[in-house]
Every structure is written in structure tokens, then in C-alpha cells.
N, C-alpha and C positions, 0 to 999 in steps of 0.2 A: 391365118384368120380371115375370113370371108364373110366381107357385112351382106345386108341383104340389099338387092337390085332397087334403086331408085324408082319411082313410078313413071314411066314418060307419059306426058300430057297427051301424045299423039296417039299413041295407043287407045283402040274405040273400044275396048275390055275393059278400062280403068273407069271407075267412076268419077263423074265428073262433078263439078258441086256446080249447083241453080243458085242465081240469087233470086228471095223472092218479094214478091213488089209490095208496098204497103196496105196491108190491109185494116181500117181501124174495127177495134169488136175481134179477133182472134188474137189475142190474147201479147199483142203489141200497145207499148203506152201511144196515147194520141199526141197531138202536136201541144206543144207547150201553150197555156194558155196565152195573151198576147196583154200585158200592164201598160198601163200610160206610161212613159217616162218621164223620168225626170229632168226637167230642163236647170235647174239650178238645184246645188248642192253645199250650205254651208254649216260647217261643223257637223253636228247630228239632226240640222233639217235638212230633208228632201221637199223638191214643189214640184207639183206635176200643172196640169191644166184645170184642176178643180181642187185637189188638197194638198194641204203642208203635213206632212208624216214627221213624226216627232216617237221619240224613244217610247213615250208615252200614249201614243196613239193617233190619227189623222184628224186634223181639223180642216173644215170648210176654209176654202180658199175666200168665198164671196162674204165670209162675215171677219178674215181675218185682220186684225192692226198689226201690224210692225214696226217699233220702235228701236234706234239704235243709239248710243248712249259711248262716247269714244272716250275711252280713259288713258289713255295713251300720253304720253311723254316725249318729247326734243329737246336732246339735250344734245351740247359735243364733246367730243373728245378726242385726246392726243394719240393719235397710233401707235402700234409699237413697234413698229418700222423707225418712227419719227424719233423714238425716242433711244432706240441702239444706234440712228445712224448718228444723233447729236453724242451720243457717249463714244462711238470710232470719232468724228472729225472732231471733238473737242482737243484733243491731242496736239491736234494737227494745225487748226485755227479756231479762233473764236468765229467763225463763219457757220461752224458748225450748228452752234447753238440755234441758228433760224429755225434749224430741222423743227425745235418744239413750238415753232405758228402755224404747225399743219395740223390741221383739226376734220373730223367725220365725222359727219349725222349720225346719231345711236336714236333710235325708234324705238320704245321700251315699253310692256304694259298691255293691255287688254281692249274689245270691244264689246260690251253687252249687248247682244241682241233680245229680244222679250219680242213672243208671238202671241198677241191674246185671238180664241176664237169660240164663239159659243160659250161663255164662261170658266172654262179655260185657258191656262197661262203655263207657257213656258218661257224659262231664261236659260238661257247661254252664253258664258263668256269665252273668251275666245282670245287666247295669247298670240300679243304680237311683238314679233323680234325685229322686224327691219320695217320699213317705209313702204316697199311695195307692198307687204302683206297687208299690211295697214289700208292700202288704195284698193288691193281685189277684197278684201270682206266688205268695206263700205260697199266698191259697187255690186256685189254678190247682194247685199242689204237692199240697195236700193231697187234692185230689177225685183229680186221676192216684194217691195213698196208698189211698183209697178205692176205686176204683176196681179195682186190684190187689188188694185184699183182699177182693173181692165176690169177683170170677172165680176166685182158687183156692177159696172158698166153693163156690161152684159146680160147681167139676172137679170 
């Protein structure tokens, strides 16, 4: 069986392929147009340098309020580390039982954030499970706070 001869590159009978340069208007797409970006992003707001983009639609940054509203919870509780190693060492000594005065922060619960702008209003809440999440939406909150209060600065 006899496949057919390979093309060699060096051969000046072979055609060669051109690349060819950008031309906009023949029948190539043009360059992507270029968006503001977004400098902060929390939940389902976007904020750029002029507007907060909402599921809903964009409102003015220089008329927007944001208010945040932390519903969140601190409570502790016993691990459960704490609590198998106090069930092995009770056996063994009542030393064991210390194991249950080891306690961890449990961060539980939500933040509402609400964007009113132009007579429009959006709310969002926003589940939080630990403590740090908790400290990046407030300051996520507050730079969008910031933020709004540059730009009417500004206008």
C-alpha cells in the first residue's frame, strides 16, 4: 500500500499559504468595541466610572445612594474535632472532657445591599457563611459608597 508523497515546504512548485494583514471593510469583523470596566463587582452589581449595571438595567452613578443593612449573626460553637477527641480521651482520663471549651466563631446570615438611582431601586441580599465574607461585601459596599460620592464630586 502506497500513501501519497508528503508536500515538502522547500519545494518552490508547492503552494505556499500568505497570511493576510488586517484589512477593516473587506469582509473581516473590526476590533471589539472597548467598555468601561468594571472596577468593583458585588453580587449582581457591576460599577464602572459612571454607572452601577444592575440585572435590571444601569443607573447613574452621580445620582446613586447605597445603603447596606448587615443582618448577620456571631455565635460559637463546639467543633467536631472537639467533640470526638473529648469521646476518645474520656476513656482514658477525665482530662479529656476540656476538649469541649474549645469553641469557633460561626458567621451566619446575610447583607442587604439596596442601590436607589433616578427613582429606581434595587435590593440584594447576599448570604454570608464565614466572617471574612462578611468583611469583603461590607468593603465591596463601601468603595461602591465611595465611589458614588466621588462622581457627584465631580458633576
Amino acid at each position: 500500500m502506497s500513501y501519497p508523497p508528503n508536500p515538502n515546504w522547500q519545494d518552490p512548485h508547492w503552494p505556499q499559504a500568505q497570511a493576510v494583514p488586517y484589512q477593516p471593510g473587506f469582509g473581516q469583523p473590526g476590533p471589539p468595541p472597548v467598555a468601561s470596566p468594571f472596577l468593583v463587582q458585588l453580587g449582581d452589581l457591576r460599577v464602572t466610572h459612571t454607572e452601577i449595571v444592575t440585572p435590571s438595567g444601569s443607573m447613574s452613578l452621580t445620582e446613586a445612594d447605597v445603603w447596606v443593612v448587615d443582618q448577620t449573626i456571631a455565635t460559637q460553637k463546639t467543633p467536631t474535632w472537639a467533640v470526638v477527641m473529648a469521646v476518645i480521651t474520656a476513656w482514658f482520663a477525665l482530662l479529656g472532657l476540656l476538649f469541649l471549651l474549645a469553641k469557633e466563631p460561626v458567621v451566619q446570615g446575610y447583607v442587604i445591599v439596596t442601590v436607589e438611582s433616578g427613582g429606581r431601586r434595587h435590593v440584594m441580599h447576599v448570604p454570608i457563611a464565614n466572617a471574612a465574607q462578611r468583611a469583603d461585601v461590607m468593603q465591596r459596599a463601601a468603595y461602591i459608597q465611595q465611589l458614588a460620592t466621588y462622581a457627584r464630586q465631580q458633576h
